[in-house]
Every structure is written in structure tokens, then in C-alpha cells.
FITORDO-886760 format. One record per residue: chain; x, y, z of N, C-alpha, C, CB in turn. Coordinates in pm, 1 decimal, decimal comma, m for minus. Each point is the difference from the previous one (the first is absolute). Glycine has a CB too. Layout:
@chain->A n.px->X n.py->Y n.pz->Z ca.px->X ca.py->Y ca.pz->Z c.px->X c.py->Y c.pz->Z cb.px->X cb.py->Y cb.pz->Z
...
//
This chain:
@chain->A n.px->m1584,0 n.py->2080,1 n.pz->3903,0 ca.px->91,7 ca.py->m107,1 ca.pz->m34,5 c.px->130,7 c.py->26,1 c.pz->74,5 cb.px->m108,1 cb.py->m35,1 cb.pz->m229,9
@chain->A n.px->140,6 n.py->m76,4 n.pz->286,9 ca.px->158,9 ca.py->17,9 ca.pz->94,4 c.px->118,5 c.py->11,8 c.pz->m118,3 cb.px->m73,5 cb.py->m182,7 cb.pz->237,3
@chain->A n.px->180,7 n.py->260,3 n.pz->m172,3 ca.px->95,1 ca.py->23,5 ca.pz->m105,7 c.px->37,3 c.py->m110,5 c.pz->m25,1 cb.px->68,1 cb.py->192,7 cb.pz->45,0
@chain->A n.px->m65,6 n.py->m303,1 n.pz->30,7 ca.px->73,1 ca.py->m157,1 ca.pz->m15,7 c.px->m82,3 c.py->m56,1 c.pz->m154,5 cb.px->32,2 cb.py->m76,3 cb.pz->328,4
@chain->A n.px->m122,4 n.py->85,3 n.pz->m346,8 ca.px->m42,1 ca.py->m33,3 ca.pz->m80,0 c.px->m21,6 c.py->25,4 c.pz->m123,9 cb.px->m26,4 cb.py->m37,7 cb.pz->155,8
@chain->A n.px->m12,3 n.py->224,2 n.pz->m170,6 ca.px->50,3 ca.py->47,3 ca.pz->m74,9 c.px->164,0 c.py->m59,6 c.pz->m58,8 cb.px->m181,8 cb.py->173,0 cb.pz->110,7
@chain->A n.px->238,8 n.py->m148,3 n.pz->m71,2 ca.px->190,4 ca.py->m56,0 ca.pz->m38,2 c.px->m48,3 c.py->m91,7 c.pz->m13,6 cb.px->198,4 cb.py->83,6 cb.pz->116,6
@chain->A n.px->m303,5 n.py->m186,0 n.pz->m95,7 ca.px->28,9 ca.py->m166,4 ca.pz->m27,9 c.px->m34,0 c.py->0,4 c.pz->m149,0 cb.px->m75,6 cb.py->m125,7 cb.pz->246,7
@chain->A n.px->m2,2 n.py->219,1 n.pz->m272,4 ca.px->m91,5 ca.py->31,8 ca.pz->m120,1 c.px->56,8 c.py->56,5 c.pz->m117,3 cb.px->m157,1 cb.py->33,3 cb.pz->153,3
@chain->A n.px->243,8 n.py->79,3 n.pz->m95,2 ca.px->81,3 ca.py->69,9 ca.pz->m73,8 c.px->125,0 c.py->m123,4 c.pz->m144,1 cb.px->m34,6 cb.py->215,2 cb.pz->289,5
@chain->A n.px->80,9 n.py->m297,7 n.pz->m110,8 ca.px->102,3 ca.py->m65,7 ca.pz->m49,9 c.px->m73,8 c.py->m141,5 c.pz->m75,1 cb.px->184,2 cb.py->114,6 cb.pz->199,9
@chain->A n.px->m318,8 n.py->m188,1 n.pz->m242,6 ca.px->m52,3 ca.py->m14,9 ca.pz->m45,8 c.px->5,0 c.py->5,3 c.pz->m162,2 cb.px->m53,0 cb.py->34,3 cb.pz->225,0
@chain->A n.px->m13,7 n.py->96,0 n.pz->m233,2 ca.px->m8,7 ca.py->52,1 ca.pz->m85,8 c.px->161,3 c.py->25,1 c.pz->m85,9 cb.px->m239,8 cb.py->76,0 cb.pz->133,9
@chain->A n.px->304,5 n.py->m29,2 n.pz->m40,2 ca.px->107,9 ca.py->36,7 ca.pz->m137,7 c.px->110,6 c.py->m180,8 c.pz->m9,2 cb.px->38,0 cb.py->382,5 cb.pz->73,2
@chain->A n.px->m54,4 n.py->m439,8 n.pz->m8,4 ca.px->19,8 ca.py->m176,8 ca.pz->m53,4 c.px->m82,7 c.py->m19,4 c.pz->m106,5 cb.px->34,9 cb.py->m108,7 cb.pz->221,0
@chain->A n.px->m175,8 n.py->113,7 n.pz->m219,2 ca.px->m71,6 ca.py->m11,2 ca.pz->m119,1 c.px->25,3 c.py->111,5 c.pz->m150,3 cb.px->m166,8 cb.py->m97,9 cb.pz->208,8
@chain->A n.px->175,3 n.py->180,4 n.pz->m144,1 ca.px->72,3 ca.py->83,4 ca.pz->m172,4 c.px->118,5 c.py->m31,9 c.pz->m48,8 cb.px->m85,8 cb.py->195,1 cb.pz->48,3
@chain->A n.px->166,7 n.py->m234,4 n.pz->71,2 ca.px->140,5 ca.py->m83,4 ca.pz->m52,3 c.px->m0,9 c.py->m96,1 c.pz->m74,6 cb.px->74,2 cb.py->39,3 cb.pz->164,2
@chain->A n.px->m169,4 n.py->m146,6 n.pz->m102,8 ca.px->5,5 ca.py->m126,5 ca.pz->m79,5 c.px->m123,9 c.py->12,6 c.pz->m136,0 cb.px->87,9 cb.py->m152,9 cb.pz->255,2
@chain->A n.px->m182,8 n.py->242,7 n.pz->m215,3 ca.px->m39,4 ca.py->44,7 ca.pz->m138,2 c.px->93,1 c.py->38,2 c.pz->m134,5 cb.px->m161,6 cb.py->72,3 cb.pz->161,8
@chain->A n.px->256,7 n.py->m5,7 n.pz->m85,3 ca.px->69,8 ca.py->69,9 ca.pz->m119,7 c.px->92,2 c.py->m125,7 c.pz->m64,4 cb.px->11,6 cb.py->271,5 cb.pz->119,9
@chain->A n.px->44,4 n.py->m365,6 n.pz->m27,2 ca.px->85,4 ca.py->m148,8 ca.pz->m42,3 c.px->m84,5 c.py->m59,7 c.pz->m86,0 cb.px->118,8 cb.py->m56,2 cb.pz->211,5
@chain->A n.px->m255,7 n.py->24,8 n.pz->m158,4 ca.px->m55,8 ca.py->m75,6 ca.pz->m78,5 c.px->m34,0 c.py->50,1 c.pz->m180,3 cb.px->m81,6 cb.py->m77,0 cb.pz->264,4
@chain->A n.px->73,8 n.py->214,2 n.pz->m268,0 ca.px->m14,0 ca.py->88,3 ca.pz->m106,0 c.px->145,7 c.py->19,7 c.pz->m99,6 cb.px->m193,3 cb.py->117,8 cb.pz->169,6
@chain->A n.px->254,3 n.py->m142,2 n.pz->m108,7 ca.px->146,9 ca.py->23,5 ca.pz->m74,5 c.px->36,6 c.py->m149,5 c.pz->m27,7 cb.px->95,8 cb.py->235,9 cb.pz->133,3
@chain->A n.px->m156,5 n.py->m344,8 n.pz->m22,8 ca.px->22,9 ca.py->m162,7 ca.pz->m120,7 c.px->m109,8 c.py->m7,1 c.pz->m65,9 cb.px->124,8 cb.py->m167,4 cb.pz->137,9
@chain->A n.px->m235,3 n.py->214,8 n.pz->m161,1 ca.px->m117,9 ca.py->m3,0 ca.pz->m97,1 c.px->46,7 c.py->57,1 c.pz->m122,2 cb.px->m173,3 cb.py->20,7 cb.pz->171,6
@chain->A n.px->262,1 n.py->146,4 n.pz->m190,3 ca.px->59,1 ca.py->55,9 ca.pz->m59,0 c.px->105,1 c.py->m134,0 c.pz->m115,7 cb.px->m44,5 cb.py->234,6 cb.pz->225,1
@chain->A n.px->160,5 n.py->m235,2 n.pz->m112,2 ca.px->62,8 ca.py->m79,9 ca.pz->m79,1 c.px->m42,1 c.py->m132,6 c.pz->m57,6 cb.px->134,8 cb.py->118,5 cb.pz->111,8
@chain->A n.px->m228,7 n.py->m192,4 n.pz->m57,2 ca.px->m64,6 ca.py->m86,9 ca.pz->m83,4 c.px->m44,1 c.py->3,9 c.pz->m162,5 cb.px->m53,0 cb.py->m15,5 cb.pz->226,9
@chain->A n.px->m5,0 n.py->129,5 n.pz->m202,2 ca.px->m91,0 ca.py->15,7 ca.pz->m98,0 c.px->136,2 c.py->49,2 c.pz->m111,1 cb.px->m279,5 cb.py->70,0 cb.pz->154,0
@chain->A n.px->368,7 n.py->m0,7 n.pz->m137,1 ca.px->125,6 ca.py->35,1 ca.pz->m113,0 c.px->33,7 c.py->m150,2 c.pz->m17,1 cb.px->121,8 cb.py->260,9 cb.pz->79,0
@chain->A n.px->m97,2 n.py->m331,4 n.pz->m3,9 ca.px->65,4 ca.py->m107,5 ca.pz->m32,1 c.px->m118,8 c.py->m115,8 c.pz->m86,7 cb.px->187,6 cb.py->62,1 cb.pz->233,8
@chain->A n.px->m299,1 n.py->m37,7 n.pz->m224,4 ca.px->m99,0 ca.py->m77,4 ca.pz->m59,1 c.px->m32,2 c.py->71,6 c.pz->m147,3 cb.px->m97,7 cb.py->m80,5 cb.pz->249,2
@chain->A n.px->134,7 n.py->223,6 n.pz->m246,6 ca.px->m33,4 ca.py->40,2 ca.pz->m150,6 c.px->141,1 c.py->2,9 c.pz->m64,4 cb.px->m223,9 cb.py->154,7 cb.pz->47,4
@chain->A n.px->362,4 n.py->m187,2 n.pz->16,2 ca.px->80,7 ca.py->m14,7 ca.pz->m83,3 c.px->15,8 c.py->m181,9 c.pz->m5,8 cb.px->109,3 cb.py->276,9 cb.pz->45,9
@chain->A n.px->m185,1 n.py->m376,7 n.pz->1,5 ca.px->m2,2 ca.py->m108,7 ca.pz->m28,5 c.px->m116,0 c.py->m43,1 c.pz->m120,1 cb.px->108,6 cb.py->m13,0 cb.pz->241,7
@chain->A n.px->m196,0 n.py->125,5 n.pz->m250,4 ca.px->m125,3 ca.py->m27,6 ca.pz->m122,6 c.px->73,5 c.py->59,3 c.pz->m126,7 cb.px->m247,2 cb.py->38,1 cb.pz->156,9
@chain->A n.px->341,4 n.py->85,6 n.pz->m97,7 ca.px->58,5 ca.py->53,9 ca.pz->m142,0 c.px->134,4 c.py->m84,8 c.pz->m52,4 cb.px->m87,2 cb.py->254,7 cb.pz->71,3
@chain->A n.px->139,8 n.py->m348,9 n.pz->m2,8 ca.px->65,4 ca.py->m124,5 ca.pz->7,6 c.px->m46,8 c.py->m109,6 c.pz->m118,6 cb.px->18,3 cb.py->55,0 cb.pz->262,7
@chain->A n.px->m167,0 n.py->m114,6 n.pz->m167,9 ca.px->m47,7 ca.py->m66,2 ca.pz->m66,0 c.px->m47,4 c.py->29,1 c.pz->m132,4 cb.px->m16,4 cb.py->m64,0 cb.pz->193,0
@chain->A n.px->m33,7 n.py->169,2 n.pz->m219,9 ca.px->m66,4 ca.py->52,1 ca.pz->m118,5 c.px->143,6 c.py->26,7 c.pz->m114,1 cb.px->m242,8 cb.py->131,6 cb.pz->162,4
@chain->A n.px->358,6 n.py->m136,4 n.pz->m141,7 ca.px->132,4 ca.py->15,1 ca.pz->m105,9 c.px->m12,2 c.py->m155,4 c.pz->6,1 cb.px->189,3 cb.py->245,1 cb.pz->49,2
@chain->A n.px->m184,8 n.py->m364,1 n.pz->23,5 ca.px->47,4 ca.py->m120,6 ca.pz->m50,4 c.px->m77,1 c.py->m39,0 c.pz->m66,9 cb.px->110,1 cb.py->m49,5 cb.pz->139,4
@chain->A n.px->m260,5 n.py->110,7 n.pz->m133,8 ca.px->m134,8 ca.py->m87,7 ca.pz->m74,0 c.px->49,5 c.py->45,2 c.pz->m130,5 cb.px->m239,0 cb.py->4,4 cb.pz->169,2
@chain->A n.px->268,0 n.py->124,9 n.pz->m195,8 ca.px->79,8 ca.py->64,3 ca.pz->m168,7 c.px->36,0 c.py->m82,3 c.pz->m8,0 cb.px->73,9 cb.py->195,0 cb.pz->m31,6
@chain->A n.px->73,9 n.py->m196,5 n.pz->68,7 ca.px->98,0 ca.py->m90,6 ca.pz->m55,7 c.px->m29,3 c.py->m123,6 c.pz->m1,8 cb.px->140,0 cb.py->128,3 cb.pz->57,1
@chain->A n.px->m187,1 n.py->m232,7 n.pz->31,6 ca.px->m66,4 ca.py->m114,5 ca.pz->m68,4 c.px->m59,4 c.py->m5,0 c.pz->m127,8 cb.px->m29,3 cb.py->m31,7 cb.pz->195,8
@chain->A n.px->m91,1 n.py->129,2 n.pz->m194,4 ca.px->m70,2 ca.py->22,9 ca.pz->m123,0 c.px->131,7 c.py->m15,1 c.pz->m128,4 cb.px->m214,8 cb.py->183,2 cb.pz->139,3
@chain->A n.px->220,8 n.py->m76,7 n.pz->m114,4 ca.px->110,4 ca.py->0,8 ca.pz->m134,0 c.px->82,4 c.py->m120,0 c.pz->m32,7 cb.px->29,7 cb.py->228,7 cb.pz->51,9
@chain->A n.px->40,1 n.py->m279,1 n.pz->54,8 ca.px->57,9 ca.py->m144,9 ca.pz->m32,4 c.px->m79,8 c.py->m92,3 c.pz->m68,5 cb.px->115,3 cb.py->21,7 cb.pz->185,7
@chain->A n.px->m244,8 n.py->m20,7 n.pz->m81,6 ca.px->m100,2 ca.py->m144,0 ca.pz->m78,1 c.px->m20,3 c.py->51,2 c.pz->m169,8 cb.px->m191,3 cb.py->m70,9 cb.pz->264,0
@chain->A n.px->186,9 n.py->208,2 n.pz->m277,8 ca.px->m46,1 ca.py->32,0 ca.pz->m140,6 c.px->154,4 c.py->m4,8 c.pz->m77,8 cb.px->m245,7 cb.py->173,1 cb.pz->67,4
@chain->A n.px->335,3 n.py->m238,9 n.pz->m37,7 ca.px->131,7 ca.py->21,0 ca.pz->m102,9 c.px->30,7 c.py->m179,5 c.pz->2,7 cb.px->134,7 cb.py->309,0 cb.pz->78,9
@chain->A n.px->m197,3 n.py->m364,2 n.pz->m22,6 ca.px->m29,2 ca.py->m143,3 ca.pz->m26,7 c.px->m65,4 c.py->m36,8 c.pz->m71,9 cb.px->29,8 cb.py->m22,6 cb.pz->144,0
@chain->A n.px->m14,6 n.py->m126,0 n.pz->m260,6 ca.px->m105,0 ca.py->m4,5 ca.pz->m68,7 c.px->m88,8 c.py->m74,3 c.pz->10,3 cb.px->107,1 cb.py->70,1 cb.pz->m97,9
@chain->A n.px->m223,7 n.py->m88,7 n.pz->84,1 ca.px->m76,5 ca.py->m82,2 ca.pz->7,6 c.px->m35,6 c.py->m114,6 c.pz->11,9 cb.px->11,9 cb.py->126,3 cb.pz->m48,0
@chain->A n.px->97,2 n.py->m180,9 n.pz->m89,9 ca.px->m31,2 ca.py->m162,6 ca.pz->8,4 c.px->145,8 c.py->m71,2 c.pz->17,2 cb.px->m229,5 cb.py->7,0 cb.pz->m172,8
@chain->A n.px->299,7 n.py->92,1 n.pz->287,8 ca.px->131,0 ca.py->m61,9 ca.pz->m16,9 c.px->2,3 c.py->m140,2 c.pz->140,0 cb.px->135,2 cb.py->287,9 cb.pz->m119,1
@chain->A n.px->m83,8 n.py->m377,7 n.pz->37,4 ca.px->25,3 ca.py->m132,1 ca.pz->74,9 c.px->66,1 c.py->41,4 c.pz->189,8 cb.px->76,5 cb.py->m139,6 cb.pz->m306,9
@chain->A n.px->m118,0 n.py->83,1 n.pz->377,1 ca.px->25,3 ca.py->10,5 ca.pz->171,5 c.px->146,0 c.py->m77,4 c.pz->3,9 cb.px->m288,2 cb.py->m20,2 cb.pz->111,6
@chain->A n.px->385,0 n.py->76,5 n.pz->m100,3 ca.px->98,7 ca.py->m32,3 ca.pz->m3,8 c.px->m12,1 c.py->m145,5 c.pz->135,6 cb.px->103,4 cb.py->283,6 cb.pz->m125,1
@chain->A n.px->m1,8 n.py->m341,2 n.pz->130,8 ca.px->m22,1 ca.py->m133,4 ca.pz->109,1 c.px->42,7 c.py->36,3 c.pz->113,0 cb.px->32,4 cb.py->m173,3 cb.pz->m140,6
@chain->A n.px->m55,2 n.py->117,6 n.pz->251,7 ca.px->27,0 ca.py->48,9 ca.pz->142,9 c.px->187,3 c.py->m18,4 c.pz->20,3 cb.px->m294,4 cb.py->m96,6 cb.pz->106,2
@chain->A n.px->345,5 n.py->159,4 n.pz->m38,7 ca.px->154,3 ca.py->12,6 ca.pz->23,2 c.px->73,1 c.py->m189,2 c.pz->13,9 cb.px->m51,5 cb.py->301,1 cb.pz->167,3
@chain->A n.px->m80,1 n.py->m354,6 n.pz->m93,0 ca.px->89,1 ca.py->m125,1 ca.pz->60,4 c.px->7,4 c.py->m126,2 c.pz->m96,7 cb.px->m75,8 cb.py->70,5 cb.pz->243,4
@chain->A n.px->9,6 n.py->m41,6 n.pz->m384,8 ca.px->m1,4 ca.py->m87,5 ca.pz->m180,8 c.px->102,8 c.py->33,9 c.pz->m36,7 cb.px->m213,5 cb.py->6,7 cb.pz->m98,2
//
């Protein structure tokens, strides 16, 4: 193998571990940002809950703002 190529190979290769490693570090932060958006979602579903349960049942629908 000519050295030219080798080096073509070399330099190849370490572009690809580079952008391996980019692509791995936004996969990374994705995924924090997707389990602090489920642990997000999962506190508002509570607190909804709890609201709908401190409402009562058969209480009249108040009228829309523009009556």
C-alpha cells in the first residue's frame, strides 16, 4: 500500500471517530432532555389528576367568557 493512501485512510478514519463521537454526544443529550421531558410530563399528569379529583362532580359548567 502507497503511503499516499495509507494517510488517505488514516485521515478517514479519524473524521469518522470524530463525527462518531458528535453524533454520540447529540444522542447523549437527547435522550437527558427526553427523560427530563417524560419526568415533566409525568408531574403535570399528578397534578391534573389531583385538580380533576378536587372538583366536583355534578358541578354546573360555568358559561363561556363572551355571556
Amino acid at each position: 500500500m502507497s503511503e499516499d493512501r495509507f494517510e488517505a485512510l488514516e485521515s478517514k478514519a479519524a473524521f469518522q471517530e470524530d463525527l462518531i463521537q458528535q453524533l454520540d454526544d447529540a444522542v447523549i443529550a437527547q435522550q437527558r432532555q427526553i427523560s427530563e421531558l417524560q419526568h415533566q410530563l409525568k408531574m403535570l399528569r399528578s397534578e391534573f389528576r389531583s385538580l380533576e379529583n378536587q372538583m366536583p362532580a355534578d358541578a354546573p359548567e360555568p358559561p363561556p367568557p363572551h355571556y
